[in-house]
N, C-alpha and C positions, 0 to 999 in steps of 0.2 A: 547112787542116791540114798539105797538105804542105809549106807555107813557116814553120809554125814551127819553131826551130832544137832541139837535142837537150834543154838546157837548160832550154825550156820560152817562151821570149823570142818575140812576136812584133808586128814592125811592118816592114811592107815599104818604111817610107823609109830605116827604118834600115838592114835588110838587103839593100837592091837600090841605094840611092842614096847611103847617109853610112854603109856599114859600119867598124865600128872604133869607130863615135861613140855607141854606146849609150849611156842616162844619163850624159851628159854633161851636157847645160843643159838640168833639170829648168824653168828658169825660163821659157823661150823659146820650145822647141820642141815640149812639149804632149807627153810620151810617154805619160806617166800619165792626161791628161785622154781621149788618143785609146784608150790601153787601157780605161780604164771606161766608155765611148761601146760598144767591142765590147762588153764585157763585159754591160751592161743587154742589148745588142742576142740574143747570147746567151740570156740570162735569158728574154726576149720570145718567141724563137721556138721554147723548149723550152715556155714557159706555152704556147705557141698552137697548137704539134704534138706534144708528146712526146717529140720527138728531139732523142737527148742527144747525138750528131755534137760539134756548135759547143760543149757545154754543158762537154761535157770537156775540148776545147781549150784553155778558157777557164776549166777549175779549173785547166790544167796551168799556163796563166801568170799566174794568182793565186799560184799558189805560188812561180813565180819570182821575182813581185815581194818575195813576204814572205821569200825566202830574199835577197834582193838588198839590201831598205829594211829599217833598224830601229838602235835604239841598241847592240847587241850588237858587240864590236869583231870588224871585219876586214866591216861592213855601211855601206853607204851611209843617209848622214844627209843629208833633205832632201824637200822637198815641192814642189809644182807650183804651190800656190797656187790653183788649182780643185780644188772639195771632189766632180768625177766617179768619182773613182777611189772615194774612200770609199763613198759614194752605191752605188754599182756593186758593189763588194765585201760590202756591211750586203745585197743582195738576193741575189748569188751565195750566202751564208751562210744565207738566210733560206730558197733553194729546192732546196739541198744538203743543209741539214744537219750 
């Protein structure tokens, strides 16, 4: 938690090793597939303890993404080409509400 940034954004390659290069190459470098990997992982260890710690991290950059990704001008247009994020996002939805 305390590496994600204000905005809501979080991946440590980007923010300790390639800062600047957020969604940049969706195609490549797996931002989205490694966000819904967290994000089920999340989901798992709220089912399995209760604790909502990771659980709200992890709405907070859900909503990053969806304020960042979408046809809406002034949003990035584009997808990973692994269907983790969706996957990941249909069960953060399912266990939020």
């Amino acid at each position: 938690g305390r590496l994600q940034q204000p905005d809501g954004y979080l991946s440590s390659w980007y923010q300790r090793i390639r800062p600047g290069l957020r969604w940049t190459n969706l195609r490549d470098c797996h931002e989205l597939y490694c966000a819904g990997h967290l994000i089920e992982g999340a989901v798992a260890y709220y089912q399995a303890t209760g604790k909502r710690k990771l659980l709200d991290i992890m709405c907070r950059y859900a909503d990053h993404i969806a304020e960042t990704f979408g046809p809406e001008p002034g949003k990035k247009k584009g997808y990973c080409g692994h269907e983790e994020i969706e996957l990941a996002l249909v069960k953060l939805a399912r266990i939020t509400g």
